[in-house]
Each structure stands twice: as C-alpha cells, then as structure tokens.
gemmi code that builds the backbone of each chain (N, CA, C; Angstrom):
import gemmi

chains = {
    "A": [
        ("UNK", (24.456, 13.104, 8.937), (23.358, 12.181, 9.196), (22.802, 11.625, 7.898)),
        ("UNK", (22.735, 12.572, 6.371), (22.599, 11.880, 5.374), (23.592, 11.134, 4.556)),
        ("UNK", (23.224, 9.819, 4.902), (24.018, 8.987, 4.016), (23.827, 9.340, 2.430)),
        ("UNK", (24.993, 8.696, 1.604), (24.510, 8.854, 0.156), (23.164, 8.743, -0.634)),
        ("UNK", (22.708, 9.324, -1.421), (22.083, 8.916, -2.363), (21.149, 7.896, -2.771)),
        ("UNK", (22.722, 7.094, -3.227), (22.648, 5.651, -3.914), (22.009, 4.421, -2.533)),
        ("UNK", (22.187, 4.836, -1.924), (22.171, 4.076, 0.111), (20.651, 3.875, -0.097)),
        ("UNK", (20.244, 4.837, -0.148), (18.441, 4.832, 0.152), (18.180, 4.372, -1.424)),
        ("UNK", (18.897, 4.752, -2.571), (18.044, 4.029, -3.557), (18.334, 2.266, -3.459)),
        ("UNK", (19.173, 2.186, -3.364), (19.824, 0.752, -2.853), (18.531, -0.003, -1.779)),
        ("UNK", (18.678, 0.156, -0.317), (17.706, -0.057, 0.061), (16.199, -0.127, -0.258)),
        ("UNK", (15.438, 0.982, -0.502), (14.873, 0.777, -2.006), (14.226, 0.344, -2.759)),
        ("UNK", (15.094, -0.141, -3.389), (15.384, -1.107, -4.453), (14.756, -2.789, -3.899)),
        ("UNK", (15.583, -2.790, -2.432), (15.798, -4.272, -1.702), (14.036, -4.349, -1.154)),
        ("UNK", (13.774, -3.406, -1.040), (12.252, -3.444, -0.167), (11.409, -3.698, -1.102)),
        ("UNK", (11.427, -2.568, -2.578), (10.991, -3.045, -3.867), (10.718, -4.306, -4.420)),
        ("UNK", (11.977, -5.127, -3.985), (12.407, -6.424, -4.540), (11.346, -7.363, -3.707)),
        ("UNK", (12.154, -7.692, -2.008), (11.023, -8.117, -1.380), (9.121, -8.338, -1.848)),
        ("UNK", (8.621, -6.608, -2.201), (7.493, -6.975, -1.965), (7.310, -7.490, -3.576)),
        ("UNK", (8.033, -7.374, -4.389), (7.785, -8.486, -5.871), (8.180, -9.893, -5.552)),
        ("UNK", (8.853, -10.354, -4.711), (9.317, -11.519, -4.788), (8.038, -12.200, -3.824)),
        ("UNK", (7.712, -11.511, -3.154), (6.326, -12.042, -2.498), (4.986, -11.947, -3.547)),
        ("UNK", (4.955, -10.607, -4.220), (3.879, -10.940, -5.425), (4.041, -12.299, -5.764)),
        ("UNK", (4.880, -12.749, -6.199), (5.439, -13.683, -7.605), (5.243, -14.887, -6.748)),
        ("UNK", (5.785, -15.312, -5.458), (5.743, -16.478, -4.776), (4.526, -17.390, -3.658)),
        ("UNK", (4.277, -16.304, -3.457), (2.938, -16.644, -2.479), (1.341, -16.542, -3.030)),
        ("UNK", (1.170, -17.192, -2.357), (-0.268, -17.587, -2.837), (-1.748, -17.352, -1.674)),
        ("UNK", (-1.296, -16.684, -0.513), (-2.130, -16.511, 0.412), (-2.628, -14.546, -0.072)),
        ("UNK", (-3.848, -14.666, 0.424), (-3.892, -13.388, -0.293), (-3.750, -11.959, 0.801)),
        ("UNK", (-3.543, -12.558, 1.801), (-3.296, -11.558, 2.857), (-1.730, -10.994, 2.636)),
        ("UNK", (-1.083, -12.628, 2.523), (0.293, -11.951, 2.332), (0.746, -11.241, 0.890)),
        ("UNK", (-0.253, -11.261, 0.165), (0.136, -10.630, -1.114), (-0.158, -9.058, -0.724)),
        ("UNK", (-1.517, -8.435, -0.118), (-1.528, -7.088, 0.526), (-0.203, -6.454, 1.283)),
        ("UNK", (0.072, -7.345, 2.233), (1.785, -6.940, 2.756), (2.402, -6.707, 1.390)),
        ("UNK", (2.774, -7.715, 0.358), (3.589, -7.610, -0.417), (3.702, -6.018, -0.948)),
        ("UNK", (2.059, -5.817, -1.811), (2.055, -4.395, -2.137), (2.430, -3.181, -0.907)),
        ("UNK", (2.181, -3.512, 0.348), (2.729, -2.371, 1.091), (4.039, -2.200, 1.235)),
        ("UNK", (5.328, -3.559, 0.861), (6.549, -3.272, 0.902), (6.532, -2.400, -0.074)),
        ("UNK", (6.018, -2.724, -1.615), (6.241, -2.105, -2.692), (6.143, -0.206, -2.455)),
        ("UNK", (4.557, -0.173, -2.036), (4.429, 1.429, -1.462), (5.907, 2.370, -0.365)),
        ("UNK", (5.960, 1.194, 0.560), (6.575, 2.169, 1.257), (8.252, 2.277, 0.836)),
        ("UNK", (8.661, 1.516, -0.208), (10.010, 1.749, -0.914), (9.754, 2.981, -1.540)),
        ("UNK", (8.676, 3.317, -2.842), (8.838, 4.348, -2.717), (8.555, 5.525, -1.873)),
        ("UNK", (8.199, 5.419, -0.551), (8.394, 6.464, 0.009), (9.284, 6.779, 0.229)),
        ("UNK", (10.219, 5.857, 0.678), (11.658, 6.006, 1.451), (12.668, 6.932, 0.171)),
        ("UNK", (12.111, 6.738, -1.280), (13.008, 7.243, -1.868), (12.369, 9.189, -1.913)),
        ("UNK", (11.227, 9.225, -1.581), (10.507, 10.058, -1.734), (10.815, 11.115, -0.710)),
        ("UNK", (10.895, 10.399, 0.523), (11.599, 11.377, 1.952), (13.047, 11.193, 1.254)),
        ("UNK", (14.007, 10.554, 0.462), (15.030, 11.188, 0.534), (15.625, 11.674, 0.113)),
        ("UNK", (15.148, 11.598, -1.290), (15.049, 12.923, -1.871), (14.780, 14.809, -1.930)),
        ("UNK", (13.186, 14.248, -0.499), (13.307, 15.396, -0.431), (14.370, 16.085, 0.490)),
        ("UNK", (15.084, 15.285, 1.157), (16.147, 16.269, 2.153), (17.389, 16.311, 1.026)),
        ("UNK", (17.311, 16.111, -0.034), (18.503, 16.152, -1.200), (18.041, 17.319, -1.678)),
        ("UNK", (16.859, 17.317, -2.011), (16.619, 19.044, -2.854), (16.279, 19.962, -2.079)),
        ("UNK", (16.294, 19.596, -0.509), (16.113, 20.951, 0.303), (14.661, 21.270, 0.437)),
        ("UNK", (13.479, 20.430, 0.294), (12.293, 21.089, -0.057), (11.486, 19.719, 0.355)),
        ("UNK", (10.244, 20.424, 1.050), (9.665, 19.272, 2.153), (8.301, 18.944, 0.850)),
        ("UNK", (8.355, 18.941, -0.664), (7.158, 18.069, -1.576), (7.323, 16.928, -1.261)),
        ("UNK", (8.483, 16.497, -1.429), (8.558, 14.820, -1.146), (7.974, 14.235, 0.358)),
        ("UNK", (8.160, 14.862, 1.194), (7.228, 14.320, 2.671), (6.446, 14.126, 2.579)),
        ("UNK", (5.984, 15.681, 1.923), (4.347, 15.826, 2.354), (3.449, 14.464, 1.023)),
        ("UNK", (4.367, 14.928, 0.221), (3.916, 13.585, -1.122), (3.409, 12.100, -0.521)),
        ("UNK", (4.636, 11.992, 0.757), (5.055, 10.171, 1.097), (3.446, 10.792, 1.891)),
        ("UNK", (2.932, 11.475, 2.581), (1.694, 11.096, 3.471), (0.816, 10.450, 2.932)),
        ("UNK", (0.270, 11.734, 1.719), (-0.358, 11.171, 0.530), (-0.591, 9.397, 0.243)),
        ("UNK", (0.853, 9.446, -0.216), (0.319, 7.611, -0.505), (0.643, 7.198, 0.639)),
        ("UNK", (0.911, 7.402, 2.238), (0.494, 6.559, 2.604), (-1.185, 5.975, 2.936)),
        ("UNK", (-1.515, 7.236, 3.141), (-3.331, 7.401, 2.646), (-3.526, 6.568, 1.441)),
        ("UNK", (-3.221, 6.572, 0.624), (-3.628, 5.539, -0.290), (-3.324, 4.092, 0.053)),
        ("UNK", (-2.240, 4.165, 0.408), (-2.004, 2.554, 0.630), (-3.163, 2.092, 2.201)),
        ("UNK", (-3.676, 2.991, 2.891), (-4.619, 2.944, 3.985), (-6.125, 1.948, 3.240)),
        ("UNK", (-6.221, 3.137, 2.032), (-7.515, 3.090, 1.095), (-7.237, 1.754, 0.353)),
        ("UNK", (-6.254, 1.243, -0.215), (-5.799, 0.272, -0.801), (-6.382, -1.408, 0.281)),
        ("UNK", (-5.504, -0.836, 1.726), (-5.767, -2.214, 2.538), (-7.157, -2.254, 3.129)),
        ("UNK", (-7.951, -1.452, 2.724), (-9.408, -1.217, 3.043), (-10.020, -2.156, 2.135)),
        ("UNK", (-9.887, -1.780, 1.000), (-10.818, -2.302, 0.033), (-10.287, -3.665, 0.113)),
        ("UNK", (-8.669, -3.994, -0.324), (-8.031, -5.424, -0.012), (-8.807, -6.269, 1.123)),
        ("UNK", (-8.835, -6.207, 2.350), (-9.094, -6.642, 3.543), (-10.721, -7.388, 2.646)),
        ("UNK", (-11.418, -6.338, 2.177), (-13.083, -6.456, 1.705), (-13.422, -7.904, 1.040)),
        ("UNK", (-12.043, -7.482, -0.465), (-12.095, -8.568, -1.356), (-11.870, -9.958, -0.581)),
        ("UNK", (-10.673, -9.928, 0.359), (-10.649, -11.357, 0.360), (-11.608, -12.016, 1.588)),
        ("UNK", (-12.222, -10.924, 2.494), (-13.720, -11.612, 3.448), (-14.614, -12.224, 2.299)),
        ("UNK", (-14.982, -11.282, 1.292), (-15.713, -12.080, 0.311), (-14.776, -13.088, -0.383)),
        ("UNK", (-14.037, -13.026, -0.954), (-13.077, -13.924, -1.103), (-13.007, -15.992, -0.500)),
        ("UNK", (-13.162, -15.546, 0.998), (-13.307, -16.174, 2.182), (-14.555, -16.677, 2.053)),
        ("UNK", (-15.510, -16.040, 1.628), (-16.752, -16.556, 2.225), (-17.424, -17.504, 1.127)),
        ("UNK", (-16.591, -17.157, -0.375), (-17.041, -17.367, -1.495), (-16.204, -19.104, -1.719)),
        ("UNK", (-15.030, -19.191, -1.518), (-14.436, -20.061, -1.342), (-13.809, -20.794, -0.763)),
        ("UNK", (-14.190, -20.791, 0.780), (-13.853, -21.108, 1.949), (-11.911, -21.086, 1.709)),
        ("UNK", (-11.246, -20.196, 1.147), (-10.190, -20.297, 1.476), (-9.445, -19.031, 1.145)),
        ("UNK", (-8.494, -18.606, 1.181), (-7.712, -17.237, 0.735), (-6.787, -17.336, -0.033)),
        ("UNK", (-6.547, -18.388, -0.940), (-5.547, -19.145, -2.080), (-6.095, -18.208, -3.273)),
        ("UNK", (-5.272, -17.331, -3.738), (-5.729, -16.445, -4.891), (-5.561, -17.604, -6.154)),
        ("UNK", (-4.571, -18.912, -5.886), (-4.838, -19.862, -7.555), (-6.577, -20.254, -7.218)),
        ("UNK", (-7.418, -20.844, -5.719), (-8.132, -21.004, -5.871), (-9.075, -20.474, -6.848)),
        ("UNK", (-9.303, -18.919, -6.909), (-10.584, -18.406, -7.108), (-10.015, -17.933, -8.450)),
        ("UNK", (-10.561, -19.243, -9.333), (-10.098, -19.153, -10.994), (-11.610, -18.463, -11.873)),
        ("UNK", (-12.680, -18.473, -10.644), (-14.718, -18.201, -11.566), (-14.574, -17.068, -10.458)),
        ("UNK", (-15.698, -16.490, -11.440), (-16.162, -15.187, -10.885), (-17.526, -15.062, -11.012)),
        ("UNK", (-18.108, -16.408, -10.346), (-19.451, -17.152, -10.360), (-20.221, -15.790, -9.561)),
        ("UNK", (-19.733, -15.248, -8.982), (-21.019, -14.856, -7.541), (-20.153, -13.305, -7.745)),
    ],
    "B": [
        ("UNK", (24.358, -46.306, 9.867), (23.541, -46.348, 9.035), (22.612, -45.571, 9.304)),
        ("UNK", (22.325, -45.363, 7.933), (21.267, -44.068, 7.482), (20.509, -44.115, 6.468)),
        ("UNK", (19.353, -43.744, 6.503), (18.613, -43.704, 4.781), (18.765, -42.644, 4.332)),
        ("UNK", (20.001, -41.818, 4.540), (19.751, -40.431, 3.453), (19.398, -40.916, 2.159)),
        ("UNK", (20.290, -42.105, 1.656), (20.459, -42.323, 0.546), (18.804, -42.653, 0.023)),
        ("UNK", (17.792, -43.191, 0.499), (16.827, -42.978, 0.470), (15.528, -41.927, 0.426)),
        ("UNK", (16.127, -40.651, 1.189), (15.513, -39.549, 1.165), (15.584, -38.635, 2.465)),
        ("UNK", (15.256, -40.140, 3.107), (15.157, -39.738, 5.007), (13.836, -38.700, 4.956)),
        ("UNK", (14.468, -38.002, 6.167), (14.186, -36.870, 6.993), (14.520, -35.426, 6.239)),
        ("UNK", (15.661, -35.273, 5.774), (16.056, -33.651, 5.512), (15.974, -33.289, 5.004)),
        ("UNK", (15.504, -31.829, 5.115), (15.252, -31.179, 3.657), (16.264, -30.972, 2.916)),
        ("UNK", (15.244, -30.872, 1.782), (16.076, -31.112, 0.805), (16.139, -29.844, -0.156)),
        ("UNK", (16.905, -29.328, -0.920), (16.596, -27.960, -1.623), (15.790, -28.757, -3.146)),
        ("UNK", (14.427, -28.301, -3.281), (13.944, -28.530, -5.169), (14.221, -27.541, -5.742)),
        ("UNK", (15.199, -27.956, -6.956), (15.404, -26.969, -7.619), (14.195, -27.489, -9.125)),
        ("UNK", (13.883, -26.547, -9.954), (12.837, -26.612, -11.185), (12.095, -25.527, -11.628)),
        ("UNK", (11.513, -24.926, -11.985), (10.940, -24.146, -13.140), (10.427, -23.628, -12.394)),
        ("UNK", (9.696, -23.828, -10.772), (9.100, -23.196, -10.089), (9.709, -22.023, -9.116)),
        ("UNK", (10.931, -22.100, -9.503), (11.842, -21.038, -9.244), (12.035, -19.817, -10.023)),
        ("UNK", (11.570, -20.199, -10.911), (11.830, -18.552, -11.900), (11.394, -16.980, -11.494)),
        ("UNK", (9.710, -17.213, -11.123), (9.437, -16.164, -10.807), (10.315, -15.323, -9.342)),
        ("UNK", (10.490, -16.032, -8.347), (11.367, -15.869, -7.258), (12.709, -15.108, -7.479)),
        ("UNK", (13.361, -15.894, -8.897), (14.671, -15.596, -9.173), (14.692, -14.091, -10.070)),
        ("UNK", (13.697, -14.104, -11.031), (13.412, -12.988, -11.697), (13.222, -11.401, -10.753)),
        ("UNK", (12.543, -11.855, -9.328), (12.511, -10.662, -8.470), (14.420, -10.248, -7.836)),
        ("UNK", (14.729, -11.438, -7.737), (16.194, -11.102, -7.357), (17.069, -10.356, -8.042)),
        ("UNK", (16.732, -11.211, -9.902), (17.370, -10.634, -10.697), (16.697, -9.114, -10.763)),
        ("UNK", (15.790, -8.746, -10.338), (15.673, -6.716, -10.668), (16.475, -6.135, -9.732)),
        ("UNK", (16.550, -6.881, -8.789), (17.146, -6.438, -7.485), (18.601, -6.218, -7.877)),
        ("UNK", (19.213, -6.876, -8.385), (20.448, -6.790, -9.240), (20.640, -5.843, -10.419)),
        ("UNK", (20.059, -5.839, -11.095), (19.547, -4.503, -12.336), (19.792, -2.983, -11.472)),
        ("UNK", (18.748, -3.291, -10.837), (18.434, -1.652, -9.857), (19.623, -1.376, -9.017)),
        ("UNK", (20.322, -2.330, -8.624), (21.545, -1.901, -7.776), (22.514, -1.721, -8.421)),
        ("UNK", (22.786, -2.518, -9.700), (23.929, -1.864, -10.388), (23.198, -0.857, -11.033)),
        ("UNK", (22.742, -0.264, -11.686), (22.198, 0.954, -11.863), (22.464, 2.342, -11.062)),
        ("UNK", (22.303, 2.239, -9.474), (22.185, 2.853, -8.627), (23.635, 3.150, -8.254)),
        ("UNK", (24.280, 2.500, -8.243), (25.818, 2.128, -7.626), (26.088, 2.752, -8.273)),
        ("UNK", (26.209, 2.856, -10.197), (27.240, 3.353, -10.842), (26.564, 4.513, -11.132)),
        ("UNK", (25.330, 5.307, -10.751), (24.872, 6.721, -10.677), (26.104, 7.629, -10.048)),
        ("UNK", (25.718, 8.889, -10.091), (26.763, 9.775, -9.431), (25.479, 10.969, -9.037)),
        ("UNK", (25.844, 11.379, -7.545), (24.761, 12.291, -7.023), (26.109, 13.118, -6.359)),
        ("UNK", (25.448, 14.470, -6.511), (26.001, 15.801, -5.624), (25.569, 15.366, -4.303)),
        ("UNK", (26.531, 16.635, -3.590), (25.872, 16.993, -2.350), (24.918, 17.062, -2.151)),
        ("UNK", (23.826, 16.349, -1.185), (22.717, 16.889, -0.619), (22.511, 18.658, -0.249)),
        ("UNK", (21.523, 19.065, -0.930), (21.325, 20.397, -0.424), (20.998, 20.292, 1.232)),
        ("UNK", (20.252, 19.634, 1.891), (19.306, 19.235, 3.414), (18.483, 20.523, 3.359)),
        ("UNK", (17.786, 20.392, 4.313), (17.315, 21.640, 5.035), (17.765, 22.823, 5.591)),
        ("UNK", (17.118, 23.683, 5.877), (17.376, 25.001, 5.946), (17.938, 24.858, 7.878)),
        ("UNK", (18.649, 25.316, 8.499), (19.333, 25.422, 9.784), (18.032, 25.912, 10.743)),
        ("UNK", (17.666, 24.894, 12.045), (16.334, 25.766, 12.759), (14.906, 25.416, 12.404)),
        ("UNK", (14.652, 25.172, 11.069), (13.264, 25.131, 10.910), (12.568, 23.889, 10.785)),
        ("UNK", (11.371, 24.132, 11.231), (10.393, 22.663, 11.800), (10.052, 22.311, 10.496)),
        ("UNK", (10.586, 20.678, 10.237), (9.821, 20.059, 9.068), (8.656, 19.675, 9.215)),
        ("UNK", (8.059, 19.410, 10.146), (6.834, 19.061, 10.735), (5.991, 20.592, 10.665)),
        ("UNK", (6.153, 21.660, 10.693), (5.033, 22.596, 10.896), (5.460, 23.182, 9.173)),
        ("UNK", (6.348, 23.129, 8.407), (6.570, 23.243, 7.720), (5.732, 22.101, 6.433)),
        ("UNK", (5.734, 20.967, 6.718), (4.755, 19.969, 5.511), (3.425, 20.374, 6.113)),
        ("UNK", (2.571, 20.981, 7.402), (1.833, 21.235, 7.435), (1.135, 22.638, 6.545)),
        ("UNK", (2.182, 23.676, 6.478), (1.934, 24.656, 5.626), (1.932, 24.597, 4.171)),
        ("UNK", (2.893, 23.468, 3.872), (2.784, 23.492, 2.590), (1.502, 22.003, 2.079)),
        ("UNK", (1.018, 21.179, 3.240), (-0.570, 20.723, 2.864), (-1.539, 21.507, 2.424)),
        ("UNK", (-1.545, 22.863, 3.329), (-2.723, 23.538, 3.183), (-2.414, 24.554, 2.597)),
        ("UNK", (-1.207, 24.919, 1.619), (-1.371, 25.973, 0.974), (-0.882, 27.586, 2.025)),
        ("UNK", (-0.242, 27.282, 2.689), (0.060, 28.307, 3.371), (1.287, 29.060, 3.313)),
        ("UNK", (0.794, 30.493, 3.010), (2.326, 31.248, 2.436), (3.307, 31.227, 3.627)),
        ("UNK", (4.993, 30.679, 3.420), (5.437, 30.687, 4.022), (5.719, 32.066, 4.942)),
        ("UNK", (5.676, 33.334, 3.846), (5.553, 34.718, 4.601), (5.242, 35.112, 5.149)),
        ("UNK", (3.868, 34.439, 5.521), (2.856, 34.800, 6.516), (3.486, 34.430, 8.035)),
        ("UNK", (3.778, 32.913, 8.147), (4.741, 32.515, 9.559), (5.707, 33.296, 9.761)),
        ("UNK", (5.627, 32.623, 11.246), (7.215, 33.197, 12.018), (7.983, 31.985, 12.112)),
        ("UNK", (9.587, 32.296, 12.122), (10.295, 30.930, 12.172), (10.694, 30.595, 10.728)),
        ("UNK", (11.690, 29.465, 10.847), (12.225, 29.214, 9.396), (11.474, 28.301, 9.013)),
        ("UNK", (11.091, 28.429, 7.803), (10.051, 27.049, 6.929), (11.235, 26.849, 6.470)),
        ("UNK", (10.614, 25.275, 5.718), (11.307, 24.662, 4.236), (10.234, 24.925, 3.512)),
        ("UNK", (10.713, 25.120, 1.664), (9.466, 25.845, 0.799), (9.105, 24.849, 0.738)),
        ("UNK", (8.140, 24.429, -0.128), (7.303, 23.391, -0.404), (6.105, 23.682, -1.790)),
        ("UNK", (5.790, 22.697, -2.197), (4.431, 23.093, -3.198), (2.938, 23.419, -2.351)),
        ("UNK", (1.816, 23.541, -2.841), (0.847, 23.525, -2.249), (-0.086, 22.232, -2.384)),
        ("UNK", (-0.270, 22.019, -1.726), (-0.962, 20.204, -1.207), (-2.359, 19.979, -1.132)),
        ("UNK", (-3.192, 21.673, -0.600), (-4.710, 21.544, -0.293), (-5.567, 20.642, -1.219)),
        ("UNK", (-5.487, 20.489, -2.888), (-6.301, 19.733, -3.605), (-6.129, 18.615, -3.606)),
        ("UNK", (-4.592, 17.552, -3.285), (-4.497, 16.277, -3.132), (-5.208, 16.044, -1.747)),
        ("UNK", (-4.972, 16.605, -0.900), (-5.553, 16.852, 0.632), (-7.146, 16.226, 0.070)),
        ("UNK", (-7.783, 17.366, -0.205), (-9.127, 16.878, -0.400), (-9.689, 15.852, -1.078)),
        ("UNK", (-8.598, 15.499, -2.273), (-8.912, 14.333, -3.398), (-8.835, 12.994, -2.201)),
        ("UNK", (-7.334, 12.997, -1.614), (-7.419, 11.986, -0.967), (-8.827, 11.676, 0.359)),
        ("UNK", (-9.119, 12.645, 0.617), (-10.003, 12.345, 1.834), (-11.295, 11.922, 1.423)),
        ("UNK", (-11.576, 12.621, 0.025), (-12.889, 11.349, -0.443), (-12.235, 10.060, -1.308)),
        ("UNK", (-11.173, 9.743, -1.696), (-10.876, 8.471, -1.827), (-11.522, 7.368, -0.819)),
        ("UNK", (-10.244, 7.883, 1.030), (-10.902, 7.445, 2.043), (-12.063, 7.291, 2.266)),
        ("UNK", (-12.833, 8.177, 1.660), (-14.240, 8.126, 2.058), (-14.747, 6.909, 1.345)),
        ("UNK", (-13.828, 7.243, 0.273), (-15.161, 6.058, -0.860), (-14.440, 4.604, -0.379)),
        ("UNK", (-13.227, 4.506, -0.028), (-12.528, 3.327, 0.568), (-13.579, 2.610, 1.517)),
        ("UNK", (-13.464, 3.441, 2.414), (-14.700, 2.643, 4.124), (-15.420, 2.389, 3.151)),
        ("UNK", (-16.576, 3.431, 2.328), (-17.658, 2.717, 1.870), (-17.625, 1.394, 1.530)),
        ("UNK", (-16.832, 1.691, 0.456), (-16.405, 0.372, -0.446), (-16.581, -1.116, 0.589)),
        ("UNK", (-15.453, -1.027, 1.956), (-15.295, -1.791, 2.693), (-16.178, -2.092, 3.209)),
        ("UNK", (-17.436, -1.604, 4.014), (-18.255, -2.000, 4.329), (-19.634, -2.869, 3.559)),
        ("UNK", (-19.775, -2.085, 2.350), (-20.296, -2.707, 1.342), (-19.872, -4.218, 1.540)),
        ("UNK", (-18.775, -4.493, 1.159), (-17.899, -5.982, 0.878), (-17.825, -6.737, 2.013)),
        ("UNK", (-17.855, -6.349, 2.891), (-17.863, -6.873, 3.894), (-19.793, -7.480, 4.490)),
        ("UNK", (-20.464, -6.910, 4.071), (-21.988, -6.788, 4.455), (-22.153, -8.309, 4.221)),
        ("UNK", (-22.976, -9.089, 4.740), (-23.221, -10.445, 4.560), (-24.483, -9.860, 3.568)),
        ("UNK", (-24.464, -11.170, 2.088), (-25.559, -11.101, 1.106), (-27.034, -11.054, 1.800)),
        ("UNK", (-27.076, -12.287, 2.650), (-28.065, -13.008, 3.169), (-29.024, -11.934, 4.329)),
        ("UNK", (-27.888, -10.563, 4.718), (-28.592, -9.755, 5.190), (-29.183, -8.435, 4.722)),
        ("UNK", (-29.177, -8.746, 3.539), (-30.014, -7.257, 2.558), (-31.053, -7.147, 2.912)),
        ("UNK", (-31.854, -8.026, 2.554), (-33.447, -8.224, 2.499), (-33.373, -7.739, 3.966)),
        ("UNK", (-33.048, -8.105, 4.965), (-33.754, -8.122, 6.578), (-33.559, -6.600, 6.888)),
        ("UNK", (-33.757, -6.855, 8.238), (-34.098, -5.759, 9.231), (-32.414, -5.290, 9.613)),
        ("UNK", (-31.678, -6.447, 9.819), (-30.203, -5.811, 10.221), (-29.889, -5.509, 9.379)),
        ("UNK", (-29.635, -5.016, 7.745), (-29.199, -4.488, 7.041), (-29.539, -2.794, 7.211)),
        ("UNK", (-28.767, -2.229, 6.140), (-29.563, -0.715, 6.042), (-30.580, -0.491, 5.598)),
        ("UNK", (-31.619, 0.557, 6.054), (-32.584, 0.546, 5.150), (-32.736, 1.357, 3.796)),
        ("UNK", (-32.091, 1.006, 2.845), (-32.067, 2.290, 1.846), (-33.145, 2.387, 0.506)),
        ("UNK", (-34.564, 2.044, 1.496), (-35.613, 2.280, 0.850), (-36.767, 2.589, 1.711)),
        ("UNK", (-36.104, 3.418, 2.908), (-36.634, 3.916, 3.695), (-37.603, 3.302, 4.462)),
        ("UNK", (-37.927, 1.761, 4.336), (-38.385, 1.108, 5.226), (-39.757, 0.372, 4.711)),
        ("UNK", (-39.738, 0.836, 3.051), (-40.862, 0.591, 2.464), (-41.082, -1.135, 2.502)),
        ("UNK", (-39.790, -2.053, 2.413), (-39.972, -2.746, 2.211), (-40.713, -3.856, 3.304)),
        ("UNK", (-40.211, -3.150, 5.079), (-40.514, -4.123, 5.779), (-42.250, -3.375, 5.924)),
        ("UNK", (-42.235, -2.262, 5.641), (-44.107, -1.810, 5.870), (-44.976, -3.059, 5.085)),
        ("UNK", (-44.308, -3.380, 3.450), (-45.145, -4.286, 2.754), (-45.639, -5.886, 3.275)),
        ("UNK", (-43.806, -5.902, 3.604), (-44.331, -7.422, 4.518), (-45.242, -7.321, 5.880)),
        ("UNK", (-45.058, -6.333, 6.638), (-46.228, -6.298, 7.831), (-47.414, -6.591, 7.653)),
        ("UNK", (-47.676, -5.291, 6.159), (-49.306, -4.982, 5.561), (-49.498, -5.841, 4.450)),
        ("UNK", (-48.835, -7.099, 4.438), (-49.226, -7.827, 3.460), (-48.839, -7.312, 1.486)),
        ("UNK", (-48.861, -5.645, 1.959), (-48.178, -5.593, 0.294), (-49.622, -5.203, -0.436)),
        ("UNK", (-50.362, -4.641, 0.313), (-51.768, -4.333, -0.897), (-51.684, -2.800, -0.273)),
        ("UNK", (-51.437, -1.903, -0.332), (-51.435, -0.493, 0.002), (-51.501, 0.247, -1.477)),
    ],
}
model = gemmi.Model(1)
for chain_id, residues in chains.items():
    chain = gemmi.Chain(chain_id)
    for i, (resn, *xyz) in enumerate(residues, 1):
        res = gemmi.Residue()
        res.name, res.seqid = resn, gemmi.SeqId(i, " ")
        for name, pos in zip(("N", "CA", "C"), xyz):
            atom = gemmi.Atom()
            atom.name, atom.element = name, gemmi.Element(name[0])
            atom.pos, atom.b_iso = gemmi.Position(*pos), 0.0
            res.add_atom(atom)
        chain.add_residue(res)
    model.add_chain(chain)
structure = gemmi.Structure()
structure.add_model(model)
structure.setup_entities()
C-alpha cells in the first residue's frame, strides 16, 4: 500500500508548487489564503509519510499540530481582509499600497 | 472570410515579463523533482502488525506511556506541551478574529463590549459630573 518515497515527495513538491504559483499570480486575497493552505498541507503529506517510513506515529501527530495552525492562520487571514474590505472596498492585495487606518 | 488577421474573437496566448513569476514557481517544481527522483530511499519500516494508529497518536499527544496500555502501540514522542501551546494560539487566533472583525464605529456604543465596565455609558446618562 506504500508507494515509494520519492511518490509523496514528488507530489509534494506539485502541491508546494501550486500554492507558490498562486502566491506569485493572483491578486485576490482570499485566493492567496488557499494558496498558503496548499503550501501547509504539502508539508503534511510529506510529514504522514514519512512517518509510516520510520515506523513511528511523530509525524501524524506533528501533521495535527499544523493543521491547528493553519486553522489559527485562516482565522486571523479571514480578519485582515474584512478589514481589508471595509478599508478599501475591494480584496486586491496591489490595491492596499497605505496603511492609512 | 475572417478577421483573425485583425484580432477577432480568440484568445489569444500574451506572452511578456508578466510571466516570470508563474514560470519561476514551475521552475522549483522542476528543481524539487529532479532532486527527489534521483534520491535513493530504503524500505519503508511501516507500522507495527495490529496496532491502532489512531489510539496510538492519541497516547503519544498526551504523553502516555505506551506500557501502561493494552494492545500494540506505535512509539511516538510526547506531544502534551505543543498540545497546550497550540490551544492558546487558537485561543489568541478567535480573539484576534473577532477583534478584526468588530466594526470601528461600534466601540463607543452599547453593542460593543463593555470593557470599562459600563463606566462609560453611566457618564453619558449622568451627564459626566459624578
């Protein structure tokens, strides 16, 4: 049932990629929060699969961990861009160049 | 006849400078996979034959000697202090969120919280000479 290694770092890697290629390209700021959650949950995936490589459940219990963070992360995210929203009637992160208010 | 030659209708691919950042994510994507590819990994050890990974990351959250259970664990480190670190993160997260979320315009009033115990709307009632 475990594929190689390299399989899950590979994949990965591709989810990694995704949520940078969305950093780098988009400009809505909701979809930039997705972006960072591709980023988080790549490394989990390497994190669960590792741990069934060394036989030892740190890496699971590790991936809960941040996913709790990435919870705490889209909390505060969600915050910034209502104010965000309210400050500049729009969610365009080039918009909001002052940090008037 | 047609106006492609004009522009028309179809899209069209722009290629220009505004492509870099896009291409630069591809290009890691390429880095990291040849990297990965030409690694060399052993056998997976897996898990132990029988035992619950699920009651097993629970023991090793809270610090619980596997000796003590019945049944096969997987070992694990002990987790109880990230456990707690993370749960006032969360905590301070909601705060945070609600804070940010609070409309400005409703501090001063009555629908806000009162976190001056109410002194402020007593002054406006009583005029503020007490």
């Amino acid at each position: 049932m475990f594929a190689q290694p390299e399989a899950y770092l590979v994949l990965s890697a591709a989810i990694f990629c995704i949520g940078v290629f969305g950093l780098l390209t988009r400009r809505n700021a909701l979809l930039f929060l997705m972006s960072v959650e591709l980023m988080l949950n790549a490394a989990n995936i390497n994190l669960v699969a590792f741990s069934f490589y060394w036989g030892n459940v740190t890496g699971q219990t590790f991936s809960l961990f941040t996913m709790a963070l990435a919870a705490a992360e889209v909390a505060i995210g969600i915050g910034i861009i209502l104010v965000l929203y309210r400050n500049f009637k729009d969610i365009d992160v080039t918009e909001a160049t002052t940090m008037r208010w | 006849m047609s106006d492609d030659s004009n522009g028309g209708s179809r899209p069209r691919l722009k290629l220009g400078g505004h492509l870099v950042p896009g291409l630069a994510a591809v290009g890691l994507f390429a880095v990291l996979a040849l990297v990965f590819l030409q690694s060399s990994f052993g056998e997976a050890q897996g898990f132990e034959q029988g035992a619950s990974i699920t009651a097993s990351i629970g023991y090793a959250m809270f610090n619980i000697d596997p000796d003590a259970v019945s049944g096969a664990v997987v070992s694990g480190e002990g987790f109880v202090v990230a456990f707690v670190l993370i749960a006032i993160a969360l905590d301070v997260a909601i705060d945070g969120a609600v804070f940010l979320a609070k409309r400005d315009d409703e501090e001063g009033g009555i629908g806000a919280v009162l976190t001056d115990g109410g002194r402020e709307i007593r002054e406006t009632l009583r005029g503020g000479d007490d």
